[in-house]
C-alpha positions as CSV (number, residue, x, y, z in Angstrom):
1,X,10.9,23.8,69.9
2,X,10.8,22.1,73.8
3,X,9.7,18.5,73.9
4,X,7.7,18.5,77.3
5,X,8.5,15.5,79.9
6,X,4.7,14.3,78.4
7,X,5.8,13.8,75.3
8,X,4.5,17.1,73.6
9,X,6.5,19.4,72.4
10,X,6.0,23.7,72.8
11,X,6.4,25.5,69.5
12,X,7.1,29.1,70.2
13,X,8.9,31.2,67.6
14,X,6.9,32.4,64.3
15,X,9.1,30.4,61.6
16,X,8.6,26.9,64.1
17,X,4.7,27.8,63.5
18,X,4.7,28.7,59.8
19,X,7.6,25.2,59.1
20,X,4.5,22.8,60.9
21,X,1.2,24.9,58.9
22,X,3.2,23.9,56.0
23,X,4.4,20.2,56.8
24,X,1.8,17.9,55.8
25,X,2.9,15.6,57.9
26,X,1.4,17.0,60.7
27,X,-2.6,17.4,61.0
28,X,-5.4,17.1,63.0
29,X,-7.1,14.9,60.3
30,X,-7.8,11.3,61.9
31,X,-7.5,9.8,58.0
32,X,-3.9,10.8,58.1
33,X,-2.5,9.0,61.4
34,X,-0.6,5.9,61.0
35,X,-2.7,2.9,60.5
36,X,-5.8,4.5,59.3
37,X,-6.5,2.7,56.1
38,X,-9.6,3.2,55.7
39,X,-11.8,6.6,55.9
40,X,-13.9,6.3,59.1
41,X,-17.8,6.5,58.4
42,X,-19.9,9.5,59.3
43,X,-21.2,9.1,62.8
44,X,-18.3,6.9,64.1
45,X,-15.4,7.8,66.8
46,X,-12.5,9.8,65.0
47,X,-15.1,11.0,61.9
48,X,-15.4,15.0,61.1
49,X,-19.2,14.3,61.9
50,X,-18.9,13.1,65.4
């Protein structure tokens, strides 16, 4: 794994790829970021409906 001058990092190799599907720290869920204590209602910025 390469942490990019952006801030982002590169994942390349298959076991980097299967460690993160499996972490559930990371996902593209807005309800599961820092800070979000409440579930966002349907229609509004960040909801699945959107």
């Amino acid at each position: 794994m390469t942490r990019e001058a952006d801030g982002t990092y590169v994942v390349s190799t298959y076991e980097e790829i299967v460690a993160l599907l499996h972490d559930p720290r990371v996902s593209s869920d807005p309800r599961s970021r820092p800070g979000a204590s409440m579930p966002c209602a349907p229609g509004s910025p960040g909801s699945p409906t959107a």
